[in-house]
TORLOKOL-373132 format. One record per residue: residue number from 0; x, y, z of N, C-alpha, C in turn; residue in one letter. Coordinates in nm, 3 decimals. Example, Ala and Ser with C-alpha at 12.3 -4.5 7.8 and 13.67 -1.06 7.14 Angstrom:
% TORLOKOL-373132
<r resi="0" n_xx="1.319" n_yy="-0.569" n_zz="0.780" ca_xx="1.230" ca_yy="-0.450" ca_zz="0.780" c_xx="1.320" c_yy="-0.330" c_zz="0.780" resn="A"/>
<r resi="1" n_xx="1.285" n_yy="-0.225" n_zz="0.708" ca_xx="1.367" ca_yy="-0.106" ca_zz="0.714" c_xx="1.290" c_yy="0.003" c_zz="0.787" resn="S"/>
END
This chain:
% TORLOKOL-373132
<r resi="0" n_xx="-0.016" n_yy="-1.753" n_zz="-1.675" ca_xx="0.032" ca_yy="-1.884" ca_zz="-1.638" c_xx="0.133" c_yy="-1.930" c_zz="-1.742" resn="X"/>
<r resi="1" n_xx="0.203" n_yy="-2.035" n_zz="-1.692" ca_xx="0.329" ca_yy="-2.055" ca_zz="-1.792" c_xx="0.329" c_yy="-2.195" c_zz="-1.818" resn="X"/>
<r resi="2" n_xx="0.280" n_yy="-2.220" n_zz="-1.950" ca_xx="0.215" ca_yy="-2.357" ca_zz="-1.989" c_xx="0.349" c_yy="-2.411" c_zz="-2.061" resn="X"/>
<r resi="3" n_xx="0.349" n_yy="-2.554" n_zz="-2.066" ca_xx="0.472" ca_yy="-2.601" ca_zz="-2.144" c_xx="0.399" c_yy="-2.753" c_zz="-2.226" resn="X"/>
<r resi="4" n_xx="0.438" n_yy="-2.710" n_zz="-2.363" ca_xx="0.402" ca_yy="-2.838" ca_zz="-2.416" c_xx="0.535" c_yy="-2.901" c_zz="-2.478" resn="X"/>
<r resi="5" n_xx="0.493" n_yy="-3.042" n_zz="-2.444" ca_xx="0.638" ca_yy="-3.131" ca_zz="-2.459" c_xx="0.637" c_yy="-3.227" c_zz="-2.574" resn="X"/>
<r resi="6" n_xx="0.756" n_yy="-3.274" n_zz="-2.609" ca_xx="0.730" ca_yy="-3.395" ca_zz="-2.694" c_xx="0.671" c_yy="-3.513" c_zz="-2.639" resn="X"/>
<r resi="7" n_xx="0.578" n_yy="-3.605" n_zz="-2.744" ca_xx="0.550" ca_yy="-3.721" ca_zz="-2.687" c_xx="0.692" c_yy="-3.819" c_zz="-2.739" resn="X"/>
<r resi="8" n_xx="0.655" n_yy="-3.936" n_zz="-2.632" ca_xx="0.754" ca_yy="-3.994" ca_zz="-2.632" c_xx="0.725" c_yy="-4.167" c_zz="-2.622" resn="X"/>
<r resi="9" n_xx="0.603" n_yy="-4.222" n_zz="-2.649" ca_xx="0.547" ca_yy="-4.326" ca_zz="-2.754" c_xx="0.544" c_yy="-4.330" c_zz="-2.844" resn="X"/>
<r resi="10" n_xx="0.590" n_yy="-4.481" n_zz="-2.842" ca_xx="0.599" ca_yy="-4.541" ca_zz="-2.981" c_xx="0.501" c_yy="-4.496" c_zz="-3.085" resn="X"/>
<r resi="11" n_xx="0.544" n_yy="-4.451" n_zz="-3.220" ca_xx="0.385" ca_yy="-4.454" ca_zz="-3.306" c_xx="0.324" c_yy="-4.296" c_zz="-3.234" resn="X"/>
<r resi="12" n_xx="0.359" n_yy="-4.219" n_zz="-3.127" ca_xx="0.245" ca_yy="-4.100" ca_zz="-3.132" c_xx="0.295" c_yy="-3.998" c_zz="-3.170" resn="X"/>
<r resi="13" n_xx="0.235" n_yy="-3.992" n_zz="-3.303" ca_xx="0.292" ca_yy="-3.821" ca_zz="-3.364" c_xx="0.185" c_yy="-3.711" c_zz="-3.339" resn="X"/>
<r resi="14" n_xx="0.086" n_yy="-3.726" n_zz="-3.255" ca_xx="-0.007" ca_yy="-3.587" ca_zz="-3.219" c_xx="0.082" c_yy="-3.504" c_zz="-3.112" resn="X"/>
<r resi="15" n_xx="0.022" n_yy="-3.395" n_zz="-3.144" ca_xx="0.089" ca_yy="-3.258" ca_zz="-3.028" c_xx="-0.012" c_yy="-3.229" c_zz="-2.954" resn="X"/>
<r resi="16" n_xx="-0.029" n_yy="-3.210" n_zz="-2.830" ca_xx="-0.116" ca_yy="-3.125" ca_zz="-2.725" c_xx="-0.168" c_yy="-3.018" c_zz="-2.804" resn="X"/>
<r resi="17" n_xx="-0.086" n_yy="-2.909" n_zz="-2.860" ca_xx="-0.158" ca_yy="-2.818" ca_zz="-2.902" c_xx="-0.095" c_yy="-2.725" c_zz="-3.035" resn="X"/>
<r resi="18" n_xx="-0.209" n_yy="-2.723" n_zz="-3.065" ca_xx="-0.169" ca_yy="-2.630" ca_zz="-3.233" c_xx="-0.073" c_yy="-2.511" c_zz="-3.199" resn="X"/>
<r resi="19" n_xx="-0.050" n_yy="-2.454" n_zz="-3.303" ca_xx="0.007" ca_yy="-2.347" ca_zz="-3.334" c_xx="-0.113" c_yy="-2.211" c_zz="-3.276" resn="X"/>
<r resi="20" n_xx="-0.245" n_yy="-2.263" n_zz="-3.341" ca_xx="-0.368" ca_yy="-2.188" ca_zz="-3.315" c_xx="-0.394" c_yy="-2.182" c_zz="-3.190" resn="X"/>
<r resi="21" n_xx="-0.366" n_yy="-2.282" n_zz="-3.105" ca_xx="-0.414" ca_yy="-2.327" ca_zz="-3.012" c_xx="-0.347" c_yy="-2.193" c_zz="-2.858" resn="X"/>
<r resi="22" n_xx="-0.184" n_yy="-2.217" n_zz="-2.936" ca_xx="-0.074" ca_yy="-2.176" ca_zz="-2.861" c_xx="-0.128" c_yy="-2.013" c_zz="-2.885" resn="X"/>
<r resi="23" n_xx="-0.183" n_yy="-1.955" n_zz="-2.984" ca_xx="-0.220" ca_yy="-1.825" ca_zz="-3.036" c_xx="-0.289" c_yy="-1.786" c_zz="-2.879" resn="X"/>
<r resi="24" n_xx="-0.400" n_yy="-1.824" n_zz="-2.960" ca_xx="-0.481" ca_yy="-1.800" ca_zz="-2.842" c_xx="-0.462" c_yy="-1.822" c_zz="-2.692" resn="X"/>
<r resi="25" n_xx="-0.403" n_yy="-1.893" n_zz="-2.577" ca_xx="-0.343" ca_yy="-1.903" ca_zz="-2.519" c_xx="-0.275" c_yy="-1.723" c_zz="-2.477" resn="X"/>
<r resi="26" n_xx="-0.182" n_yy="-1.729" n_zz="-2.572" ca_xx="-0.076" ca_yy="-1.585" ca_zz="-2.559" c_xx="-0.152" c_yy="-1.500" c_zz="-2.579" resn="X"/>
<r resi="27" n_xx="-0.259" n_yy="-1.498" n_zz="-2.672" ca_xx="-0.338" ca_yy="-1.368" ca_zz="-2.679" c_xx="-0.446" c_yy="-1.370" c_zz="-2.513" resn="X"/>
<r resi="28" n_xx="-0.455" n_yy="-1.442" n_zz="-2.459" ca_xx="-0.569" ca_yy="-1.468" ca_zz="-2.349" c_xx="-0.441" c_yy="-1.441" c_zz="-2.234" resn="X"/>
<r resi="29" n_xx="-0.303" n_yy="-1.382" n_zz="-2.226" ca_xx="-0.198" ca_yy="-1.332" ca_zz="-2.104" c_xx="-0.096" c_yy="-1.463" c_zz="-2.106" resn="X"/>
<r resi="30" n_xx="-0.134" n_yy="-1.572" n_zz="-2.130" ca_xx="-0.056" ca_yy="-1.667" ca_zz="-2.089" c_xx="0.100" c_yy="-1.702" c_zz="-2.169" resn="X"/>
<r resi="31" n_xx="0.240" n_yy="-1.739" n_zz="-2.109" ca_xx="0.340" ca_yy="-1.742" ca_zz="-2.173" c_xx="0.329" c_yy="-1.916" c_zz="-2.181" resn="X"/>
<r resi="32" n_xx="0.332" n_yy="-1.927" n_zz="-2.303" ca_xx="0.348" ca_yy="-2.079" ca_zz="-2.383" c_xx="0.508" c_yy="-2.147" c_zz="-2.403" resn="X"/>
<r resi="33" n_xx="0.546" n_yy="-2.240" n_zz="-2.383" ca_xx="0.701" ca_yy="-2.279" ca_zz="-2.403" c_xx="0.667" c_yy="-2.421" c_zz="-2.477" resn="X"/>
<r resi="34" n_xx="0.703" n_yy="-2.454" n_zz="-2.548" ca_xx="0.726" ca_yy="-2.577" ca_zz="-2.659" c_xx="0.807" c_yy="-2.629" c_zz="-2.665" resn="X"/>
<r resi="35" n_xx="0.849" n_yy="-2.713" n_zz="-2.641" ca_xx="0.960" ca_yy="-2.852" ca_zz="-2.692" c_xx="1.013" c_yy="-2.826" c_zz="-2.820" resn="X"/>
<r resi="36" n_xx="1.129" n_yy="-2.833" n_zz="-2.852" ca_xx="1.163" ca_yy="-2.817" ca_zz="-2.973" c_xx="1.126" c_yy="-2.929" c_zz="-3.048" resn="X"/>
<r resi="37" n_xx="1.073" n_yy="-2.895" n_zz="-3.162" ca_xx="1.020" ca_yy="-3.044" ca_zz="-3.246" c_xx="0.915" c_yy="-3.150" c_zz="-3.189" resn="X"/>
<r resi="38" n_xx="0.824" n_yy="-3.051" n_zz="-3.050" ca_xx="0.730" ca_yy="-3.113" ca_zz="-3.021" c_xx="0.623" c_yy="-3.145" c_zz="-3.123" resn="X"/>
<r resi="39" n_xx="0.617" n_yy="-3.038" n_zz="-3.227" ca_xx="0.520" ca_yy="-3.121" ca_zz="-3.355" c_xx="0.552" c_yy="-3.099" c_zz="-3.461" resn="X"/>
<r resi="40" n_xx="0.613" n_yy="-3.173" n_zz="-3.460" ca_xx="0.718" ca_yy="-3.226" ca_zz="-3.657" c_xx="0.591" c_yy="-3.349" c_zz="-3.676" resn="X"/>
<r resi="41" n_xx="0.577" n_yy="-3.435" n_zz="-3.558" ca_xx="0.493" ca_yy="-3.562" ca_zz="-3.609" c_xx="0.357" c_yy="-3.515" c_zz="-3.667" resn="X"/>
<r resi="42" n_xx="0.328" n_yy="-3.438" n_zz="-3.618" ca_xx="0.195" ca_yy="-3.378" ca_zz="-3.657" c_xx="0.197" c_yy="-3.282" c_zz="-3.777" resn="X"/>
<r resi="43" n_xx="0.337" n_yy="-3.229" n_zz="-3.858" ca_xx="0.337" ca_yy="-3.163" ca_zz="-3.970" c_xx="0.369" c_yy="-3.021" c_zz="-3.885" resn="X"/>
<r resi="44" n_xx="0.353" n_yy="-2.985" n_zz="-3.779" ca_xx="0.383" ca_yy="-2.849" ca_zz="-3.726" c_xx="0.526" c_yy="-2.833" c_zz="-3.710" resn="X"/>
<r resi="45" n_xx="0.587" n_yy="-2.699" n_zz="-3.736" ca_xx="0.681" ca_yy="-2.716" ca_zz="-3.774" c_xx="0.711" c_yy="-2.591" c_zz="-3.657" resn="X"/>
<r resi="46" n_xx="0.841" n_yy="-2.619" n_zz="-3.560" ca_xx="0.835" ca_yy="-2.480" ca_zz="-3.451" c_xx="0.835" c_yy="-2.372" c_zz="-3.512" resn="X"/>
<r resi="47" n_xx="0.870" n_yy="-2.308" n_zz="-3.585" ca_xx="0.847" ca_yy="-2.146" ca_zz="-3.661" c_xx="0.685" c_yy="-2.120" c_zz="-3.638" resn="X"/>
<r resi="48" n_xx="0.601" n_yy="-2.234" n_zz="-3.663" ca_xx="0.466" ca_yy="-2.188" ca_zz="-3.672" c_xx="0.424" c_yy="-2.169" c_zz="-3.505" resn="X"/>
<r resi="49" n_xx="0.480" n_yy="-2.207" n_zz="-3.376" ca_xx="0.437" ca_yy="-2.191" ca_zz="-3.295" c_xx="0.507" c_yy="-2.063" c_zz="-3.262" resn="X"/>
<r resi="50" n_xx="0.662" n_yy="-2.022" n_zz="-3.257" ca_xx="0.695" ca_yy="-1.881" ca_zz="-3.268" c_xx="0.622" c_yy="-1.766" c_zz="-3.292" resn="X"/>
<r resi="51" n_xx="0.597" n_yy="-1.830" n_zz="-3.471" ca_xx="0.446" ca_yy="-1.689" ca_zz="-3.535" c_xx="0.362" c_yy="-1.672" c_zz="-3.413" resn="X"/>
<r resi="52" n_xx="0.312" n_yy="-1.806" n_zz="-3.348" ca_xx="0.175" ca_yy="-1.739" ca_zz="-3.245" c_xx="0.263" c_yy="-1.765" c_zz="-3.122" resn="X"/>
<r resi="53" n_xx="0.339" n_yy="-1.686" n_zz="-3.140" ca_xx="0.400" ca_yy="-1.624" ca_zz="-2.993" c_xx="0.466" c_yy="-1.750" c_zz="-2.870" resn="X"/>
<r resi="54" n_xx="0.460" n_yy="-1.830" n_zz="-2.925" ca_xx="0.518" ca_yy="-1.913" ca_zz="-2.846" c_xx="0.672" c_yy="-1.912" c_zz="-2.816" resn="X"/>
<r resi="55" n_xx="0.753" n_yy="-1.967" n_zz="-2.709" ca_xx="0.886" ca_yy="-1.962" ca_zz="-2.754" c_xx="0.924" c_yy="-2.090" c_zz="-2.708" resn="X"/>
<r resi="56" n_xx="1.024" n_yy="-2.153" n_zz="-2.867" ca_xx="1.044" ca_yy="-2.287" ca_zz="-2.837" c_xx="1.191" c_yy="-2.301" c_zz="-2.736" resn="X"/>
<r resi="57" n_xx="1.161" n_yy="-2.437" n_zz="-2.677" ca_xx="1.253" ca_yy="-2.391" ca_zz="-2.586" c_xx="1.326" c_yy="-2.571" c_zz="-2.576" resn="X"/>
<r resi="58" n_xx="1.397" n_yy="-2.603" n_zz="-2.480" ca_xx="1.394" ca_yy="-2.774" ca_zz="-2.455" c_xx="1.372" c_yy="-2.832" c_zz="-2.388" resn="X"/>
<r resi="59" n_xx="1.372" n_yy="-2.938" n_zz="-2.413" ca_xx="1.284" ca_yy="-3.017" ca_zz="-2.316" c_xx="1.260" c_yy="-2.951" c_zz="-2.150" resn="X"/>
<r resi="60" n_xx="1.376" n_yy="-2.986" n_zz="-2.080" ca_xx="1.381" ca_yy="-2.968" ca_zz="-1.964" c_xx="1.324" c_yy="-2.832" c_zz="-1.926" resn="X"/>
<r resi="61" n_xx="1.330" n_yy="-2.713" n_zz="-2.038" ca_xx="1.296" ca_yy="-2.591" ca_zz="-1.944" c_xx="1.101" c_yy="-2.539" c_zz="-2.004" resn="X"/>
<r resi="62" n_xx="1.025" n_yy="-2.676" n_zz="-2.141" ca_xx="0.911" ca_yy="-2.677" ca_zz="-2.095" c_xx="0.863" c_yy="-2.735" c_zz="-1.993" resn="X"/>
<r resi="63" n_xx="0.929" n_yy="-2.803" n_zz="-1.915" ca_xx="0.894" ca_yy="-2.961" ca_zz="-1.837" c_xx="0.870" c_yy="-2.857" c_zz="-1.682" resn="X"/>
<r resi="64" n_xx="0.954" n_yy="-2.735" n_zz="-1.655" ca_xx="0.964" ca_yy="-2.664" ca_zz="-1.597" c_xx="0.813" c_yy="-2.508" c_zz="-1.566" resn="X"/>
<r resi="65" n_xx="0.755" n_yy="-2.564" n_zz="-1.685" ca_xx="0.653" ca_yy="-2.452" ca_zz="-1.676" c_xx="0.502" c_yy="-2.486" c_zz="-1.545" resn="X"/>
<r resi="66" n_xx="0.414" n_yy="-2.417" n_zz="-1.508" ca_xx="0.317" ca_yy="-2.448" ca_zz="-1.410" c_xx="0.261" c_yy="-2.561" c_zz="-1.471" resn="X"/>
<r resi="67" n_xx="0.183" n_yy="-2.578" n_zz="-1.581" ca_xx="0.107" ca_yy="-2.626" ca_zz="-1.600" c_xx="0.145" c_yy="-2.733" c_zz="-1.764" resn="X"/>
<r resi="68" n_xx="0.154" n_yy="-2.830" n_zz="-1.757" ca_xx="0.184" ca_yy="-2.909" ca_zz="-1.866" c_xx="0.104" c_yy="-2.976" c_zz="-1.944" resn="X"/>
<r resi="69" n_xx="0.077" n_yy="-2.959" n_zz="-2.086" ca_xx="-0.051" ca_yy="-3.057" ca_zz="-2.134" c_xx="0.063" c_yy="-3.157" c_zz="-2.246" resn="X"/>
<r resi="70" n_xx="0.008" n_yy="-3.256" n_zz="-2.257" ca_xx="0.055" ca_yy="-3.374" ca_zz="-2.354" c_xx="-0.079" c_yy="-3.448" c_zz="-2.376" resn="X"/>
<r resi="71" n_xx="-0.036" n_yy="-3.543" n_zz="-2.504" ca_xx="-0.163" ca_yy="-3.615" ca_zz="-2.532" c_xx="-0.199" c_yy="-3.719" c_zz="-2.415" resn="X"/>
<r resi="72" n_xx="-0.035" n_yy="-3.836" n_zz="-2.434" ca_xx="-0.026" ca_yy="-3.918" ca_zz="-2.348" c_xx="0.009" c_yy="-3.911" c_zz="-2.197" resn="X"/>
<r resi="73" n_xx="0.009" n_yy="-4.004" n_zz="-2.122" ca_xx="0.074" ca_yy="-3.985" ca_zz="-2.023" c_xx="0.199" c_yy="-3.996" c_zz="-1.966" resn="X"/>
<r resi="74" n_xx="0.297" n_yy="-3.912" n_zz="-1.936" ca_xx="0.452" ca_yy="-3.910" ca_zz="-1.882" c_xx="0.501" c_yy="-4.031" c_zz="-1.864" resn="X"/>
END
């Protein structure tokens, strides 16, 4: 499945849907992960660390594009 995590885009919310760890596992379990660029700077994650676990960062519009989308908040 082709999951996409995005930036949030409230005021004040610097959490990410999902870790770096998170995104690991994911890719190790078949699934292709796509990330927002600078979806978690607020959270201290920095995109290189979602790369390492196989993620590939991408922009906005073409995570927004994946099956299945997780965010903290709502769109």
């Amino acid at each position: 499945m082709k999951i996409g995590v995005v930036k949030e885009i409230k005021d004040q919310e610097n959490r990410v849907a999902l870790t770096p760890a998170g995104a690991a596992a994911l890719v190790q379990a078949g699934h292709t992960v796509y990330v927002e660029a600078g979806a978690g700077l607020g959270s201290g994650l920095p995109d290189a660390a979602y790369q390492v676990a196989g993620a590939s960062v991408v922009t906005g519009e073409e995570a927004w594009e994946a099956e299945l989308i997780v965010k903290v908040k709502e769109p």
